[in-house]
N, C-alpha and C positions, 0 to 999 in steps of 0.2 A: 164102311166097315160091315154091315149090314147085308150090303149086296155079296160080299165075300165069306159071308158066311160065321161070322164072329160076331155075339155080343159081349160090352162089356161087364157089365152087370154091377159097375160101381163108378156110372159119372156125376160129375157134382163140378161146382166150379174150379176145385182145387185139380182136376183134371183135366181142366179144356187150359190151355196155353194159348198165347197169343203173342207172334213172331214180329219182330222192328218192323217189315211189312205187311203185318194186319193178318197172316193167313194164320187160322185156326186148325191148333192139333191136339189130338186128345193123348195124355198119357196116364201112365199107371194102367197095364192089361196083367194086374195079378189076381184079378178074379176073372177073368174074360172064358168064354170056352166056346172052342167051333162047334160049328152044328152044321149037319148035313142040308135038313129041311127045316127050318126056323118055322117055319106058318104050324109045324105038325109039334116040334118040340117046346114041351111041358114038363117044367119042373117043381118043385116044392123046397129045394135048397135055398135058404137064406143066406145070401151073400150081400156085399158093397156096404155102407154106413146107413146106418138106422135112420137118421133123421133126414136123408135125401131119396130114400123107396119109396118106391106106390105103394099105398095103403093093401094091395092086391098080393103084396109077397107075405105078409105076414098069416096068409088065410091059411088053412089046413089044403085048400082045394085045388090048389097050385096054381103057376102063373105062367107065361109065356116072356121070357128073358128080352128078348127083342122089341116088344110093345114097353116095358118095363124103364128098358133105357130111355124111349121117346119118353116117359114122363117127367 
């Protein structure tokens, strides 16, 4: 997802699905938004469920969307 250029900015367990053969898919991309260059874009919008964020979204100093999902 990442490599293509989209984060989603709201994964939690109730998003990652798991198929009769074991492969893992994430749904729910109603917060999601492409990004050109992920490493360079920096935002301050609060999105996805409160109690599955990095502690880093709630700063005034902004976060990077992409590192955000890894947490």
């Amino acid at each position: 997802m990442h490599t293509h250029g989209v984060v989603h900015r709201d994964l939690k367990p109730e998003n990652v699905l798991l198929t009769s053969d074991f492969q893992l898919k994430i749904a729910d991309f109603g917060h999601s938004k492409r990004t050109q260059d992920m490493r360079d874009f920096k935002t301050t919008t609060h999105k996805g469920t409160l109690c599955y964020n990095a502690p880093e979204v709630g700063s005034a100093q902004g976060y990077f969307p992409a590192m955000t999902d890894l947490f």
